[in-house]
N, C-alpha and C positions, 0 to 999 in steps of 0.2 A: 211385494216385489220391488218397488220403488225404495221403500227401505233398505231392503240388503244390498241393493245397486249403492244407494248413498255410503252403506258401511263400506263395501268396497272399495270407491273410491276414493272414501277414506283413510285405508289404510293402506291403498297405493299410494297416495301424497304423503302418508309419516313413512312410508319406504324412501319413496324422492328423496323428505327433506333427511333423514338418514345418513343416504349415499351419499347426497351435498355434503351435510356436514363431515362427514369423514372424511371425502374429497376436501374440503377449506383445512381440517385439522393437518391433514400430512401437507400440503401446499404450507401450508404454517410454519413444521417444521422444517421444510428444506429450504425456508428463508432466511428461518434461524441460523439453521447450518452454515449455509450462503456468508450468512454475513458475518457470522463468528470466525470461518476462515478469510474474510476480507479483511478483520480488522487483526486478525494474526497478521497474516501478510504485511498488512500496513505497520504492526509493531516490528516485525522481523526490518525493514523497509528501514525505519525509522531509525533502530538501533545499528544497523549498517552504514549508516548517511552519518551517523554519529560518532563510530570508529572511523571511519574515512575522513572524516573534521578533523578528528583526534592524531590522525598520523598525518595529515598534510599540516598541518600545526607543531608536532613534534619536528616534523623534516627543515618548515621555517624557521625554526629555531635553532637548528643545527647551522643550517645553513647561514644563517646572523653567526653564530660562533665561529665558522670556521671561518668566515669573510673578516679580513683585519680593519679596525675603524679606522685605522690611521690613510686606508687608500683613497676615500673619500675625498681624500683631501689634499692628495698630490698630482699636481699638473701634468701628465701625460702629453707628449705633442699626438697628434692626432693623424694617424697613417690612414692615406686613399684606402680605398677596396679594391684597387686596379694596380697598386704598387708590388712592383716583380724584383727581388734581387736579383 
């Protein structure tokens, strides 16, 4: 009697450890998943941030071409903020 109680309860704990492990496997994978779309996002993220360099970069350029170097260097008199014709 004592015996068969033992196999029983035996073979309720390789049940437990069973369900755990299938429980830890799929937790496993949805951390994978988890983190494979993070680290998309973060490339998506990254390659955004890098076109947006790329055209605020293009536009300062523009902006040096169309601006004449020669203004830099002429004397403007200097008009109030409050001057009304």
């Amino acid at each position: 009697l004592l015996r068969k109680r033992n196999q029983e309860e035996l073979e309720k704990s390789k049940m437990l450890e069973k369900v755990e492990l299938e429980d830890l496997v799929a937790f496993k994978e949805k951390l994978e998943a988890l983190r494979a779309d993070r680290k998309r996002r973060h490339e998506e993220m990254k390659a955004s941030a890098t076109l947006l360099m790329l055209s605020e970069e293009t536009e300062n350029k523009k902006m040096k071409i169309e601006a004449d170097p020669r203004e830099k260097y002429e004397l403007r008199p200097r008009i109030p903020r409050n001057y009304v014709e």
